[in-house]
PDB file of N, CA, C, O and CB in Angstrom:
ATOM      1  N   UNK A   1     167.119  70.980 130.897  1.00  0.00           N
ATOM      2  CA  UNK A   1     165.814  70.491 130.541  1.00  0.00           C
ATOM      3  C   UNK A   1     165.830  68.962 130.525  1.00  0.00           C
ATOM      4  O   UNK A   1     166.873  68.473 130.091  1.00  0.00           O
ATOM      5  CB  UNK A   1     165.376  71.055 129.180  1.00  0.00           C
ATOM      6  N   UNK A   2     164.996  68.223 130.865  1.00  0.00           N
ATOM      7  CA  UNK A   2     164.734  66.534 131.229  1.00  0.00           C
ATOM      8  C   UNK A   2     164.487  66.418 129.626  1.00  0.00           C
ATOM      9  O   UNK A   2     164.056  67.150 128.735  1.00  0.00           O
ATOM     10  CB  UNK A   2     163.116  65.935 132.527  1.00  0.00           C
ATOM     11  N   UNK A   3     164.903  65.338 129.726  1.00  0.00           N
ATOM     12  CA  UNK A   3     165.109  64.823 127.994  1.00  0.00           C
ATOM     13  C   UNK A   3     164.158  63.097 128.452  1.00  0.00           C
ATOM     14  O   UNK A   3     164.051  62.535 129.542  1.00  0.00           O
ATOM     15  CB  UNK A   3     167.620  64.559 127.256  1.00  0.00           C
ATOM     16  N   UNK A   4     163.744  62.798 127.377  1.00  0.00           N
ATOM     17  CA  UNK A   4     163.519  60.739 127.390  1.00  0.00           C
ATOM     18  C   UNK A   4     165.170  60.023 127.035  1.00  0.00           C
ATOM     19  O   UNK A   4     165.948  60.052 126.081  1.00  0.00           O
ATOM     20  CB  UNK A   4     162.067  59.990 125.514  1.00  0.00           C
ATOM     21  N   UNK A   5     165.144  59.485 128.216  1.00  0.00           N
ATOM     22  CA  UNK A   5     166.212  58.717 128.024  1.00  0.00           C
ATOM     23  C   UNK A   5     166.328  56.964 126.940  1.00  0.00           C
ATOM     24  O   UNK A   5     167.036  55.963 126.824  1.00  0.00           O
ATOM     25  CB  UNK A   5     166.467  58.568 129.539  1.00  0.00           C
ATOM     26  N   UNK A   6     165.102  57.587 126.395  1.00  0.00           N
ATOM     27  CA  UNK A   6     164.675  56.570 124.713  1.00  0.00           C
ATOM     28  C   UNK A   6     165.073  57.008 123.898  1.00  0.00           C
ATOM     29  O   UNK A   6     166.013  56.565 123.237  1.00  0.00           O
ATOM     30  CB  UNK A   6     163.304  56.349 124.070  1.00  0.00           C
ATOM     31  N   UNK A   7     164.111  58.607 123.597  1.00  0.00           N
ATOM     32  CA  UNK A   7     164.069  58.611 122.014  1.00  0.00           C
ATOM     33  C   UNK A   7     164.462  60.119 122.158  1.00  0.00           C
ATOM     34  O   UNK A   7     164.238  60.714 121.103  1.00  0.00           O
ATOM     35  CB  UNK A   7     162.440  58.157 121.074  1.00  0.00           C
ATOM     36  N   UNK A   8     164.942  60.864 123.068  1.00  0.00           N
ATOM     37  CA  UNK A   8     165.321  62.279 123.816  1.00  0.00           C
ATOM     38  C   UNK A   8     164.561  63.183 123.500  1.00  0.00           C
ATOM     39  O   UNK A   8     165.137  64.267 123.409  1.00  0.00           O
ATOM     40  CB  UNK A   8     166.602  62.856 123.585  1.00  0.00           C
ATOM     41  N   UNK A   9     163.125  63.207 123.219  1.00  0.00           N
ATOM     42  CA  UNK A   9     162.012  63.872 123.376  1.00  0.00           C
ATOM     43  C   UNK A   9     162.579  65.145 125.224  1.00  0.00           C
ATOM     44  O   UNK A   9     163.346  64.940 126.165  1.00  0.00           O
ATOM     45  CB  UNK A   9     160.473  62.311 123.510  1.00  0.00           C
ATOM     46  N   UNK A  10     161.832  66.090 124.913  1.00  0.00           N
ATOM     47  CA  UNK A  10     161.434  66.927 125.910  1.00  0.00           C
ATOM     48  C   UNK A  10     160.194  66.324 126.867  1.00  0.00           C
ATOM     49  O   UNK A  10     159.038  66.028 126.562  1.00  0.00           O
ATOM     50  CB  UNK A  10     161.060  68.227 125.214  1.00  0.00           C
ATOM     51  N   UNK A  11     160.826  66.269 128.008  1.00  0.00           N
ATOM     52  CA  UNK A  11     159.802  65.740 129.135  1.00  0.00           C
ATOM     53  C   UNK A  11     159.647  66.883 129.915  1.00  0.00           C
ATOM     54  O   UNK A  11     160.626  67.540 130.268  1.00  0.00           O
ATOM     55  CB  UNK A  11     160.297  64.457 130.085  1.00  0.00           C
ATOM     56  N   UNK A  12     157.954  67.325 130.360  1.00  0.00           N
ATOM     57  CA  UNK A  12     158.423  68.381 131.901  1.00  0.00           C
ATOM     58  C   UNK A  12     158.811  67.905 132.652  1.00  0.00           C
ATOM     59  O   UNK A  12     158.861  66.675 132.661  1.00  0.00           O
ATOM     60  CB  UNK A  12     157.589  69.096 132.738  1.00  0.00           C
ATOM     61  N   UNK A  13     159.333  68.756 133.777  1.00  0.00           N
ATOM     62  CA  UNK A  13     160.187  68.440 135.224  1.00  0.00           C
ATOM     63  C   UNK A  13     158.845  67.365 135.609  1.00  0.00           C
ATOM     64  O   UNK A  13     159.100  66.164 135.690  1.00  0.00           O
ATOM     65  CB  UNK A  13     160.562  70.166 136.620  1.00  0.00           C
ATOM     66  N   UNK A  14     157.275  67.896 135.862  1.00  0.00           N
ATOM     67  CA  UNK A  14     156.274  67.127 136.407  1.00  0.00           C
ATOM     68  C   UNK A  14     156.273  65.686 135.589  1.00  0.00           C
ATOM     69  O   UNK A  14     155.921  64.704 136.243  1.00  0.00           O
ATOM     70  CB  UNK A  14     154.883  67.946 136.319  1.00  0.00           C
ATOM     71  N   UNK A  15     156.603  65.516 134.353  1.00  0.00           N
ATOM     72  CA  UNK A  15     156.317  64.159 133.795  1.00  0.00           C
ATOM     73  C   UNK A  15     157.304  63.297 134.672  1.00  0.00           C
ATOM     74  O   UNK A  15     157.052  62.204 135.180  1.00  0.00           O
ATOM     75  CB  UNK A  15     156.593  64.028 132.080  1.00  0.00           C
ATOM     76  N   UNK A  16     159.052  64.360 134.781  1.00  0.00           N
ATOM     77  CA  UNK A  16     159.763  62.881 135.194  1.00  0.00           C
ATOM     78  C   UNK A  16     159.852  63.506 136.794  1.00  0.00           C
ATOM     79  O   UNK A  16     161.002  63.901 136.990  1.00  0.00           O
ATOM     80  CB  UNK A  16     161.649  62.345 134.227  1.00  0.00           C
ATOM     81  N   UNK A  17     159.105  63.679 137.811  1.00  0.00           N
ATOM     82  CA  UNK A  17     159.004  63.736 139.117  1.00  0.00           C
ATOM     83  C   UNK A  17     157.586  62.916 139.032  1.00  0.00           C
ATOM     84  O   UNK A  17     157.163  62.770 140.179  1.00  0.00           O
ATOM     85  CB  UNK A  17     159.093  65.297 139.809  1.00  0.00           C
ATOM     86  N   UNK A  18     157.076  62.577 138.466  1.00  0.00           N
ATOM     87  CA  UNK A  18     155.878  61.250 138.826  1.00  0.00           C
ATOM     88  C   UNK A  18     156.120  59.983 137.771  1.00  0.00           C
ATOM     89  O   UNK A  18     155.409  58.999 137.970  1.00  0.00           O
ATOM     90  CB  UNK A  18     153.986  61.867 138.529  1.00  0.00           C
ATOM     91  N   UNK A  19     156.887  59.938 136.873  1.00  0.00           N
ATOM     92  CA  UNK A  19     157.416  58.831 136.411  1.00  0.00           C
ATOM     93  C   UNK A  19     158.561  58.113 136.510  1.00  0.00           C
ATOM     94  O   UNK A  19     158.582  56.892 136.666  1.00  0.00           O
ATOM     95  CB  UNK A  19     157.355  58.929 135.577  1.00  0.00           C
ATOM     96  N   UNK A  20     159.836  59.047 136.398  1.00  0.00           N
ATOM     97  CA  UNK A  20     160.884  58.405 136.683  1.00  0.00           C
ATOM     98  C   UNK A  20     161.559  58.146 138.218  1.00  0.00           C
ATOM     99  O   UNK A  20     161.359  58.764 139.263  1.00  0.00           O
ATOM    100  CB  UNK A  20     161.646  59.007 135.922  1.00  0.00           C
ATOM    101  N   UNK A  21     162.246  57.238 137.999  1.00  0.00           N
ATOM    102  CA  UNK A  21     162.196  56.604 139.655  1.00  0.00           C
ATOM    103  C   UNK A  21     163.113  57.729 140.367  1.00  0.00           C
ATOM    104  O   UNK A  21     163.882  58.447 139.729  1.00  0.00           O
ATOM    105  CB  UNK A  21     163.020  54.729 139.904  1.00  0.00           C
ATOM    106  N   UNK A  22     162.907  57.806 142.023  1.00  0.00           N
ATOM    107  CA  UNK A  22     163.882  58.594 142.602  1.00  0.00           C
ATOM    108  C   UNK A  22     164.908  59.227 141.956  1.00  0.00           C
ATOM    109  O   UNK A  22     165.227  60.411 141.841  1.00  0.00           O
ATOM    110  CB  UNK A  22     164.390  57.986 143.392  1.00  0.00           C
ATOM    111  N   UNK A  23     165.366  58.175 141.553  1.00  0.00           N
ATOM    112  CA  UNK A  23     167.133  58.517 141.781  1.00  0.00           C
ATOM    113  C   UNK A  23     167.796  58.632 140.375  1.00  0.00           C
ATOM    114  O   UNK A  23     168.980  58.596 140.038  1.00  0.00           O
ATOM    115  CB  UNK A  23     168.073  57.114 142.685  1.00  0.00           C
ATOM    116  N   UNK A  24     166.425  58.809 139.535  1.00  0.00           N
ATOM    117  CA  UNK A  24     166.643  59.483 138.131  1.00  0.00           C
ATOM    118  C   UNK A  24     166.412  61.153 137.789  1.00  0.00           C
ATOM    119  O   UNK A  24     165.523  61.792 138.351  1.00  0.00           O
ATOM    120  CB  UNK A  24     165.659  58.730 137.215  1.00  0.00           C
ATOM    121  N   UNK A  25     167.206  61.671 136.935  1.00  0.00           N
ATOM    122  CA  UNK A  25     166.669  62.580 136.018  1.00  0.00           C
ATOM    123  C   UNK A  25     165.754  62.395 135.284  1.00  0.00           C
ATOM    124  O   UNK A  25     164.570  62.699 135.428  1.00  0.00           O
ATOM    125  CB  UNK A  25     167.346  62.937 135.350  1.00  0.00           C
ATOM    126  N   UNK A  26     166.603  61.553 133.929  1.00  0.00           N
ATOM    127  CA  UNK A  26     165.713  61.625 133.295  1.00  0.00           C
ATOM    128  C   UNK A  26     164.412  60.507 132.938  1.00  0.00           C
ATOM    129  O   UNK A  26     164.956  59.467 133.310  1.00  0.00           O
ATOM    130  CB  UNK A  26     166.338  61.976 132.494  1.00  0.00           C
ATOM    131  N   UNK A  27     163.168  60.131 132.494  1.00  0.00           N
ATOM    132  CA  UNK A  27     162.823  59.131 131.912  1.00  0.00           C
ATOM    133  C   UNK A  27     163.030  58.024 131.472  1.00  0.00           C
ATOM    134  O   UNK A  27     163.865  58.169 130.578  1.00  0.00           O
ATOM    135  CB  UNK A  27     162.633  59.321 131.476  1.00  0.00           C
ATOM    136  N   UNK A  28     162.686  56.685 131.596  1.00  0.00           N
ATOM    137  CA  UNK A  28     163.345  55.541 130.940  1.00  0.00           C
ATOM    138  C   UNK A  28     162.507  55.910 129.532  1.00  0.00           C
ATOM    139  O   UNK A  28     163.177  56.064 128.511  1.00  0.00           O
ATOM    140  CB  UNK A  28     163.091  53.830 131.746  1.00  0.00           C
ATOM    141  N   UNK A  29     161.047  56.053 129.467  1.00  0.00           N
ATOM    142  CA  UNK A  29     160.597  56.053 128.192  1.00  0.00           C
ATOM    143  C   UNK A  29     158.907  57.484 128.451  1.00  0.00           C
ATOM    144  O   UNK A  29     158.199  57.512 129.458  1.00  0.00           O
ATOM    145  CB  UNK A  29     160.191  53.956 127.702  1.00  0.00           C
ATOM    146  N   UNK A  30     158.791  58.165 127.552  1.00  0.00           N
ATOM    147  CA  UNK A  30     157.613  58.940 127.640  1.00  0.00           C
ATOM    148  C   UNK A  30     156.600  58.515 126.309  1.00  0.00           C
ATOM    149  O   UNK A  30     156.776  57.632 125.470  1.00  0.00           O
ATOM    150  CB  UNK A  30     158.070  60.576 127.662  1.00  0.00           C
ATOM    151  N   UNK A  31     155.584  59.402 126.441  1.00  0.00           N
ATOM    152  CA  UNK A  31     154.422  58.943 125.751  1.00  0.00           C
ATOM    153  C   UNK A  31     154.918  58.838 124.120  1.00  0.00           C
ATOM    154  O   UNK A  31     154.185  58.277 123.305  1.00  0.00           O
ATOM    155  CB  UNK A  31     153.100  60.043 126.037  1.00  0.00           C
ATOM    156  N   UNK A  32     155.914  59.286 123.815  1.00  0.00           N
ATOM    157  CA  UNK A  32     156.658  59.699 122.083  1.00  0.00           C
ATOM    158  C   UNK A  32     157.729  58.507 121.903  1.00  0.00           C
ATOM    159  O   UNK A  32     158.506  58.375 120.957  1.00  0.00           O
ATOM    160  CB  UNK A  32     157.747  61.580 121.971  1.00  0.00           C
ATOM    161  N   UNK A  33     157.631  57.907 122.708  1.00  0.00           N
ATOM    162  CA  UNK A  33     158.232  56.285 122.600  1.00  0.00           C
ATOM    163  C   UNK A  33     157.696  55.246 121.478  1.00  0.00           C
ATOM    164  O   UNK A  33     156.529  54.978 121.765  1.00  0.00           O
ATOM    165  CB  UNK A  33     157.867  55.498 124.016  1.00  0.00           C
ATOM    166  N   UNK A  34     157.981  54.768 120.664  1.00  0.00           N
ATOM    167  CA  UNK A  34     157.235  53.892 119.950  1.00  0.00           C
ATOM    168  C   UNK A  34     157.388  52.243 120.406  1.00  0.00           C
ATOM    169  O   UNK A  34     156.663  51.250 120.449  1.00  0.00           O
ATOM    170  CB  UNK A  34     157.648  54.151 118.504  1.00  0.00           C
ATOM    171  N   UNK A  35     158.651  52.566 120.684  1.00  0.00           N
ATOM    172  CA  UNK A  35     158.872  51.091 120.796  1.00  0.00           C
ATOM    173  C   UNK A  35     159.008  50.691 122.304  1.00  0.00           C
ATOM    174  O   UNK A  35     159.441  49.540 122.356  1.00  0.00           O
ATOM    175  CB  UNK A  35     160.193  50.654 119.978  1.00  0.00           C
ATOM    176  N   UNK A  36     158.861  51.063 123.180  1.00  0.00           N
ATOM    177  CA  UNK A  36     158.928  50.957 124.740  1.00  0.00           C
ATOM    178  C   UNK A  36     157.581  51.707 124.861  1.00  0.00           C
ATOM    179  O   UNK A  36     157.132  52.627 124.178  1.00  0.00           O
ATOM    180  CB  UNK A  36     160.385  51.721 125.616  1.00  0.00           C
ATOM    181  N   UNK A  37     156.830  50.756 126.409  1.00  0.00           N
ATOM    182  CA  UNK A  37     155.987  51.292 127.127  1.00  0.00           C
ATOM    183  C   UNK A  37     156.263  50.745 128.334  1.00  0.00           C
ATOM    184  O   UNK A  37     156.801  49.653 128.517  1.00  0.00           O
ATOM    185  CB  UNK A  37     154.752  51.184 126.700  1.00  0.00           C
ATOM    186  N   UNK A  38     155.730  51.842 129.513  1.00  0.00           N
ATOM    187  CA  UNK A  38     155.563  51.459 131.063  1.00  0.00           C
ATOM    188  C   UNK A  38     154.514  50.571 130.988  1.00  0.00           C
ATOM    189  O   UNK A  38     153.501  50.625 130.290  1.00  0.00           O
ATOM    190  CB  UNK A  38     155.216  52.676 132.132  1.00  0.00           C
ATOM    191  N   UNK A  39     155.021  49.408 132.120  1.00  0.00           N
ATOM    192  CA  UNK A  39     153.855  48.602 132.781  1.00  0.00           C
ATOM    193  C   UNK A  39     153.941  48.299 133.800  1.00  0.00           C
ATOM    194  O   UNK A  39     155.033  48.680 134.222  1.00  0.00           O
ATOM    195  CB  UNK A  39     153.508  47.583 132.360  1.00  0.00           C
ATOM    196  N   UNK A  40     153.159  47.572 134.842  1.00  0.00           N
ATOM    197  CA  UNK A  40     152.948  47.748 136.191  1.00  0.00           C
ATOM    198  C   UNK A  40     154.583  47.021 136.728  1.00  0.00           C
ATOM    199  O   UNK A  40     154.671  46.741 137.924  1.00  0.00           O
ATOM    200  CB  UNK A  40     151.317  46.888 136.746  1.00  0.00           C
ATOM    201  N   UNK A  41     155.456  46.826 136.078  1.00  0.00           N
ATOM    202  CA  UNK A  41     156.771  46.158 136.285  1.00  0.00           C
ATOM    203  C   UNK A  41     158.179  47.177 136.140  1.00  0.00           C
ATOM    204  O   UNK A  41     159.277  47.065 136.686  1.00  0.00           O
ATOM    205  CB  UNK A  41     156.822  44.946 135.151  1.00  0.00           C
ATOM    206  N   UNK A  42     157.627  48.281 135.104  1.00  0.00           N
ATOM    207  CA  UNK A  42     158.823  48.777 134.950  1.00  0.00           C
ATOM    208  C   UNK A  42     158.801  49.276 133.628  1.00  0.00           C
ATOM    209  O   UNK A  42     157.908  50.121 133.565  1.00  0.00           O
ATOM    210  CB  UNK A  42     159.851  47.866 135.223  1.00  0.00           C
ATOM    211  N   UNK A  43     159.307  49.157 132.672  1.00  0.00           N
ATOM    212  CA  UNK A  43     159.917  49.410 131.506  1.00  0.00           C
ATOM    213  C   UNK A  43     159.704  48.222 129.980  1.00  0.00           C
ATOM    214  O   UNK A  43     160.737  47.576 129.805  1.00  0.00           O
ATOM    215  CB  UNK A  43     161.412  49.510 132.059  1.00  0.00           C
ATOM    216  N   UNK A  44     159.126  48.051 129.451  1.00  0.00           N
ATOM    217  CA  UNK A  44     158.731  46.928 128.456  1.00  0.00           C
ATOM    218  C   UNK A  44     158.804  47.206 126.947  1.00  0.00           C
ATOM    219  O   UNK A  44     158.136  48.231 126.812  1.00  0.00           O
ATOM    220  CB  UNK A  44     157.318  46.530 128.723  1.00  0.00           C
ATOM    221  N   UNK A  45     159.184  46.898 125.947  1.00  0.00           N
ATOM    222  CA  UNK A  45     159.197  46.790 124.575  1.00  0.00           C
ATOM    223  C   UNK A  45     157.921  46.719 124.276  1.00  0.00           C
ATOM    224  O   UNK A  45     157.274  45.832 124.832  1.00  0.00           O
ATOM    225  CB  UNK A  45     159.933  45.745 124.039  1.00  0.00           C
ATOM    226  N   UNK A  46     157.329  47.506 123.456  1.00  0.00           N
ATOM    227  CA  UNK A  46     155.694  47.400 123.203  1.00  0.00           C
ATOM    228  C   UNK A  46     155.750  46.110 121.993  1.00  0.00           C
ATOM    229  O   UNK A  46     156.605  45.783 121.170  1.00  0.00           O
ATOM    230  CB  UNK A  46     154.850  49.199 122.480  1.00  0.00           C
ATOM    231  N   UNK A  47     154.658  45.686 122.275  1.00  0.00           N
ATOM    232  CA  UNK A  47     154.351  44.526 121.851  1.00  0.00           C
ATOM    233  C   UNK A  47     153.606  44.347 120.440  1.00  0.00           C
ATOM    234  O   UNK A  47     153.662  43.342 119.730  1.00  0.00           O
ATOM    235  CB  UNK A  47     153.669  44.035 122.844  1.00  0.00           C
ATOM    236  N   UNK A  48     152.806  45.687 120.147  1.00  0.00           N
ATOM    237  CA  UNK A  48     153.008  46.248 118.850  1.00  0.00           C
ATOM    238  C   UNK A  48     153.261  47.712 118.467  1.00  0.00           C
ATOM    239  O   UNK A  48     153.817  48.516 119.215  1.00  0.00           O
ATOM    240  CB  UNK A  48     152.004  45.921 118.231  1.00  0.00           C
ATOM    241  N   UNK A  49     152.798  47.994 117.217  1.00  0.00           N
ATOM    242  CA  UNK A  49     153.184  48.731 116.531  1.00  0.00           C
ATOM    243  C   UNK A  49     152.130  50.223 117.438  1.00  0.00           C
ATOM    244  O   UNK A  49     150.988  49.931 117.793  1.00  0.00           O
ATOM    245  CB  UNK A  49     152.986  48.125 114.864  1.00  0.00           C
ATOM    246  N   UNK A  50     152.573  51.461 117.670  1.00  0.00           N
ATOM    247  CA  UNK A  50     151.801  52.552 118.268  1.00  0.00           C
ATOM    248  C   UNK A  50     151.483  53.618 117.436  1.00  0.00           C
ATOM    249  O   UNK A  50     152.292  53.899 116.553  1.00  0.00           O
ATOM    250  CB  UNK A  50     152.434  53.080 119.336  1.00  0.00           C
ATOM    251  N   UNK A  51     150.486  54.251 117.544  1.00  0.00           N
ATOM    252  CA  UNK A  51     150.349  55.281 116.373  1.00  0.00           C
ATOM    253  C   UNK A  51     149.530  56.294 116.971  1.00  0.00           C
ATOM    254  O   UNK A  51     149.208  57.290 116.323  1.00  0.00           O
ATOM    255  CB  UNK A  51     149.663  54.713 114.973  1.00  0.00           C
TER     256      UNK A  51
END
């Protein structure tokens, strides 16, 4: 099973076959991330607090 390679949340196969890059399994970060978010660059430390 694909895990977040953040916070090791359960990802579906579909979350990390349209998010994580090729030549990954698993996720750099999914929506249960608090402290990381995707941006049009890659991978980023959220800038605040998420809830």
């Amino acid at each position: 099973m694909p895990e977040c390679s953040n916070c090791g949340s359960f990802v579906t196969v579909d979350y990390v076959r349209v998010f994580a890059p090729n030549e990954m399994d698993n996720p750099r970060v999914c929506p249960h991330c608090e402290d990381m978010v995707r941006d049009g660059s890659g991978v980023r430390k959220a800038r605040s607090v998420r809830q």
